[in-house]
N, C-alpha and C positions, 0 to 999 in steps of 0.2 A: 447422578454423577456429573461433575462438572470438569468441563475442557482443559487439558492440560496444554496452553499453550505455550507454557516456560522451554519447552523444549526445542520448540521450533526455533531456526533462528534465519532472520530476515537478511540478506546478502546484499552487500551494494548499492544501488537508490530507487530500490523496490521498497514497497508495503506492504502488511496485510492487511485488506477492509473484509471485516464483514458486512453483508448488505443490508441497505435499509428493508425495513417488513416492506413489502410493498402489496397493495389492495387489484386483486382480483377482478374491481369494477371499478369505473372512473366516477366524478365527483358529479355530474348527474344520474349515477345510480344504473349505467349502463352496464353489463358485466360483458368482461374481457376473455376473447376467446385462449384457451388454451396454449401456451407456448409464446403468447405473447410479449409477455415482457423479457421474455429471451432474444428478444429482437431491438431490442431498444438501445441505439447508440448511447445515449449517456443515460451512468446510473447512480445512485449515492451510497454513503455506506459510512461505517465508524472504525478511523485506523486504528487497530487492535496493535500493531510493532510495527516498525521501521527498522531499515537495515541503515549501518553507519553512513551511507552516503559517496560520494563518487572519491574514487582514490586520487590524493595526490600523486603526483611524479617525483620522484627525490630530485631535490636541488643541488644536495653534497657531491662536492666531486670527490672523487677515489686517491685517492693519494696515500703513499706508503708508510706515514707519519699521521695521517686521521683517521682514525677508525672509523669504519662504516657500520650506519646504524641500520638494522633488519626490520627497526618501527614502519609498519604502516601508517600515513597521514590521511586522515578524512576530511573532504569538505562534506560539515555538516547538512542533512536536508533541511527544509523549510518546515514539511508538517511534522506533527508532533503524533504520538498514540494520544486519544482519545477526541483529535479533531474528529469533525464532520465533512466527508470528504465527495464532489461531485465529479465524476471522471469517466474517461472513456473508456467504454467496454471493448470496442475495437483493441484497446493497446491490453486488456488486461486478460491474464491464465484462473479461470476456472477453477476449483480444487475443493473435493471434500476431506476435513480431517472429523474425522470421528464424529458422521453424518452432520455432522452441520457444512454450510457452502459458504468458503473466503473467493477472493478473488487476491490475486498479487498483480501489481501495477508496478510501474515506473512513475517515480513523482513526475516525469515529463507528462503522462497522463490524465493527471491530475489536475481538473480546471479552476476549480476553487472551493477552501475550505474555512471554515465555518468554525473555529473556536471559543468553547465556553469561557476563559478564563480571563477577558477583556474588559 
């Protein structure tokens, strides 16, 4: 069964990553005790959604001859779904949906990403 994450929907100038696999034992073959890489200030991962981005402020003034428009404005974010994202785990909320682990950030979190399509 695979994830339905059409449903979810990302809010504001948060993301969802999921995390990169990460290894159990470092690169000379030492194995890493337990809980550790829950401790790890920064971690990476692949934006799965992005929410629309930080809200404009309306600029219209109100006047009883202009209609007033209820559109929200977004300034777009930076990353995209399927960058490669490395970020602070400090700023970011934990979350399992449907036993896999996302994390949700603030693209402020986000130190730098890593796009295929360059």
């Amino acid at each position: 069964m695979k994830n339905n994450l059409d449903s979810l929907i990302v809010v504001g100038d948060r993301v969802l990553i999921r995390p990169d696999e990460v290894s159990d034992k470092t690169q000379s073959g030492l194995y890493l005790p337990a809980g550790y890489q829950d401790k790890q200030d920064v971690i990476s991962g692949y934006i799965i959604k992005c929410g629309p981005g930080y809200a404009l402020p309306s600029s219209e003034e109100s006047e009883s001859w202009n209609p007033v428009s209820n559109e929200v404005r977004y300034l777009p974010l930076q990353v995209q779904p399927g960058d490669f994202a490395i970020f602070l785990q400090k700023n970011a909320i934990e979350i399992k949906y449907q036993g896999e682990k996302y994390f949700v950030a603030p693209q402020s979190a986000i130190l730098l990403v890593q796009r295929s399509d360059f």
